[in-house]
Backbone bond lengths (Angstrom), bond angles and torsions (degrees), N, CA, C in turn:
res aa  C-N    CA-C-N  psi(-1)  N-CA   C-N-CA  omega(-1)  CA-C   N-CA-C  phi
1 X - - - 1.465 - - 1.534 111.31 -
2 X 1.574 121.99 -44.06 1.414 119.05 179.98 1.750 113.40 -63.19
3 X 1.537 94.29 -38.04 1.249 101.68 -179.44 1.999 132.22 -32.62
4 X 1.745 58.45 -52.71 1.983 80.10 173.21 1.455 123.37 -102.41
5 X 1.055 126.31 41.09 1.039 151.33 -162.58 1.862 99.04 -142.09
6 X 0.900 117.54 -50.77 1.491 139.51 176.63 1.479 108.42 -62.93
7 X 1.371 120.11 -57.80 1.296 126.57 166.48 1.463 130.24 -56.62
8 X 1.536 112.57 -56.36 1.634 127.80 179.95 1.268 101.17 -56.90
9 X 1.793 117.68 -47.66 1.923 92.85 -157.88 1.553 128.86 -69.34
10 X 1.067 94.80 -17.63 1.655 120.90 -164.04 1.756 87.25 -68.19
11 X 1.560 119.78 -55.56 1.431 133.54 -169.31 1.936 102.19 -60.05
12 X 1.384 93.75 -66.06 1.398 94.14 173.44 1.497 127.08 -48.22
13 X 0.874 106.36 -37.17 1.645 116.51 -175.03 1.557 121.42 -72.97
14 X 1.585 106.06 -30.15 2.023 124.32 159.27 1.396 100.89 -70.81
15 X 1.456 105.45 -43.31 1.904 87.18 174.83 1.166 123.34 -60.43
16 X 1.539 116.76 -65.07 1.229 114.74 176.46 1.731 129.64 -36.19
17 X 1.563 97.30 -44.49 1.760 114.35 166.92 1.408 106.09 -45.21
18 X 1.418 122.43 -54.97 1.023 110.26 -154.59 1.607 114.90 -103.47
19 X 0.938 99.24 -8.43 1.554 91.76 167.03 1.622 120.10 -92.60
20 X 1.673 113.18 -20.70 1.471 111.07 144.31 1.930 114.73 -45.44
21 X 1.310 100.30 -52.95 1.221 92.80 -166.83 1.761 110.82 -53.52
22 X 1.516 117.06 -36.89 1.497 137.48 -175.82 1.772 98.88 -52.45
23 X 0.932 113.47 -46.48 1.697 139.08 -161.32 1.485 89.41 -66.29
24 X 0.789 107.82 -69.30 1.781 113.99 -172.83 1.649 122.59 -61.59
25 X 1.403 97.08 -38.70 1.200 113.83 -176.96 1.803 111.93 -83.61
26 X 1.084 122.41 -32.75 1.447 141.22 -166.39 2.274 99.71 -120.73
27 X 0.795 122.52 58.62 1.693 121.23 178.43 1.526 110.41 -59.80
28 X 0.987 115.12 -33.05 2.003 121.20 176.14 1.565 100.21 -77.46
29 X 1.198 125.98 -15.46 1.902 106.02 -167.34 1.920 93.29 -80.98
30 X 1.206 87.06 158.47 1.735 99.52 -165.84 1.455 94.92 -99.60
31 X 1.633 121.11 170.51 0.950 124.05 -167.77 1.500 118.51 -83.87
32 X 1.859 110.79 -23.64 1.144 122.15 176.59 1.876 109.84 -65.18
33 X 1.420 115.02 -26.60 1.829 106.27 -172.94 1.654 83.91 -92.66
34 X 1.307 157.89 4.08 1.316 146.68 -164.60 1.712 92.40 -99.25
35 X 1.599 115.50 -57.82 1.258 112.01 160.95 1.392 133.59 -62.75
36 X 1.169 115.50 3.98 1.623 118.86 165.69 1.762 105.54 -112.74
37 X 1.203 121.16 -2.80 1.490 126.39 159.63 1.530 101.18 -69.93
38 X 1.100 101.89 -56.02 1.444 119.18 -175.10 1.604 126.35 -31.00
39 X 1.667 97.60 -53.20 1.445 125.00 -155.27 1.910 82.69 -91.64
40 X 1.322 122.59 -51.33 1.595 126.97 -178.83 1.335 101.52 -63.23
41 X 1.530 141.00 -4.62 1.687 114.57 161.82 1.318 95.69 -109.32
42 X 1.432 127.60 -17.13 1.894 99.62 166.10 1.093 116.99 -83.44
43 X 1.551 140.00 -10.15 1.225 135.09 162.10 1.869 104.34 -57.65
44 X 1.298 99.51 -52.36 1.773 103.60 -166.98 1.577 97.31 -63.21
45 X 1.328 129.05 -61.32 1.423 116.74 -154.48 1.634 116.03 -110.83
46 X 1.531 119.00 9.83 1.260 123.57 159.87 1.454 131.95 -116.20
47 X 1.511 104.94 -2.08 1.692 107.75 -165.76 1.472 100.72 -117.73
């Protein structure tokens, strides 16, 4: 259980960073392509 706990936050926490960062940087992208950014880095770096 710690294990993975140890692993995810570090991942979660660049996402979250960086799609704030996207948000700020990008104000016209809609919320529907932010959740398909979303879904294309857990496909790439968790599956």
């Amino acid at each position: 259980m710690n294990h993975e706990i140890i692993i995810f936050t570090p991942i979660f926490v660049v996402l979250i960073g960086f799609i704030f960062f996207l948000t700020l940087k990008k104000r016209k992208r809609s919320a529907k392509s932010i959740y398909k950014l979303i879904d294309d880095l857990e496909k790439k770096y968790i599956y």
